[in-house]
N, C-alpha and C positions, 0 to 999 in steps of 0.2 A: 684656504683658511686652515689656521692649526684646530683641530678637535680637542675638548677639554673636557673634562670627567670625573666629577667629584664625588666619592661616597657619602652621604649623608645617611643619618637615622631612618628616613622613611625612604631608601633607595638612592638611587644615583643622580645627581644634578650633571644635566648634560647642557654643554653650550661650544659655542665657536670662537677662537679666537686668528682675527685675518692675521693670515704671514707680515713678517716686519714688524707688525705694531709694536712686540715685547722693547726692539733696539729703536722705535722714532719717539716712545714717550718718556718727558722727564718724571722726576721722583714727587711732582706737584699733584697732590688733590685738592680737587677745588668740591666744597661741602658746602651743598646747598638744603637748606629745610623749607618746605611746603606744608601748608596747610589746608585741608579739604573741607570746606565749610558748608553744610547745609541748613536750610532755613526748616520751617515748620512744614512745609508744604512738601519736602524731601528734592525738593531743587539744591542744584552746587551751585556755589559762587566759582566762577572762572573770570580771567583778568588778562588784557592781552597788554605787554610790556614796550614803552618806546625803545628799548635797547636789545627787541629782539630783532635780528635780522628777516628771520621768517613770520612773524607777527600771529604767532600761534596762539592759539587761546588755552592757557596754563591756570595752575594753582595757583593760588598768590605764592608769593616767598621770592626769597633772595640768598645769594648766595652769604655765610655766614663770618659776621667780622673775627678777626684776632682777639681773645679773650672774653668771647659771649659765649654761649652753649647754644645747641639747638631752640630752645624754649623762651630763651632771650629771642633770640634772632628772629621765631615767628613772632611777639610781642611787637618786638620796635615794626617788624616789617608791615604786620597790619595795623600799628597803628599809625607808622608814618604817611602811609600810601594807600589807607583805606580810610582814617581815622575811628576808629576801632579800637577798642579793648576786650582783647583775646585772651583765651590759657589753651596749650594744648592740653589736649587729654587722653591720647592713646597714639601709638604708633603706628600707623595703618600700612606704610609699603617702603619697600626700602629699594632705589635705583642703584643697580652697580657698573658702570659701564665705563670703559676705556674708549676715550677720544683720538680716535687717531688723526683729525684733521687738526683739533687744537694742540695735540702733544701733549692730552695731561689725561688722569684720570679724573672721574667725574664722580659723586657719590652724593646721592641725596635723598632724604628724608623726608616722609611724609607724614602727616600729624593730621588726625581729627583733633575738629579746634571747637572748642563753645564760648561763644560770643557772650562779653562779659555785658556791656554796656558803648555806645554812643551809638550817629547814626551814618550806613556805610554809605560810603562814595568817595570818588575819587579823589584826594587832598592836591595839595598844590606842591607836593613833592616832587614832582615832575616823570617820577618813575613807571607810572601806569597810562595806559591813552585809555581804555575803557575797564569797567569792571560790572558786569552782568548776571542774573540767575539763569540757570539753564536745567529744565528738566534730565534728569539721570539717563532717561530711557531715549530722550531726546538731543545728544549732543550738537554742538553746532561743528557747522564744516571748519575745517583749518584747526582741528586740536591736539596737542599735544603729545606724542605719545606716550611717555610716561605717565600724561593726568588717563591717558584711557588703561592702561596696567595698574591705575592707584585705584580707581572707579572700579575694576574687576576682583580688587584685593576682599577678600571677607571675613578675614582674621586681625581682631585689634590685639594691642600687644602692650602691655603697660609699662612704663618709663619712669624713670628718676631724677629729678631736673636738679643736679646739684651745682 
């Protein structure tokens, strides 16, 4: 693995980068936004997807269309596949990782979301098989690992949805 070394303001951002990947991935990001919703009780909502291969239990989100922004994208996504009317409202973690089995780069967004109005569960969109509360301190097996880096995040970040 190549070593990688970034100076940043508060010290150095250290990471790895494995040999080859720079020449097997195309110039494609794929940009996905998640949203981390908890209810009153400080439970997440986590959502496991029929198009994921490993059947992980994730944030809600999707990856984001041509000509929406982050804030669209969580909108339609929970409300097509939760039935749900959502705003985000903070940026809570940001994933940056280079795919080298798919050949692309991957970037994705996470949002604290406040639930405007209906009531949740799974729609007939076809995109979700389950969608459950799960205590914070209590995760279930099979999760995500990016939703367990977003769950660790304790810095919000505020955004501009233009």
């Amino acid at each position: 693995m190549k070593s990688v070394s970034i100076p940043g303001a508060n010290g150095s951002i250290h990471g790895a980068c494995p040999q080859g990947v720079e020449a097997s991935l195309s110039n494609r990001v794929e940009l996905t936004a998640r949203a981390l919703i908890r209810n009153e009780r400080g439970s997440i909502l986590l959502v496991r997807s029929k198009n994921s291969a490993d059947c992980l239990w994730q944030m809600p989100g999707r990856q984001i269309r041509r000509g929406e922004n982050c804030a669209m994208s969580i909108v339609r996504c929970l409300h097509d596949d939760l039935g749900i009317l959502a705003w985000p409202v903070s940026a809570v973690f940001i994933n940056d990782q280079l795919d080298d089995v798919a050949g692309h780069h991957v970037l994705s967004i996470t949002y604290a979301v406040s639930i405007i109005s209906g009531e949740l569960g799974v729609t007939a969109s076809g995109q979700l098989d389950e969608a459950r509360w799960f205590p914070v301190n209590q995760p279930p097996e099979g999760i995500a690992e990016e939703t367990v880096s977003a769950l660790r995040s304790r810095e919000l970040v505020m955004f501009n949805a233009c």
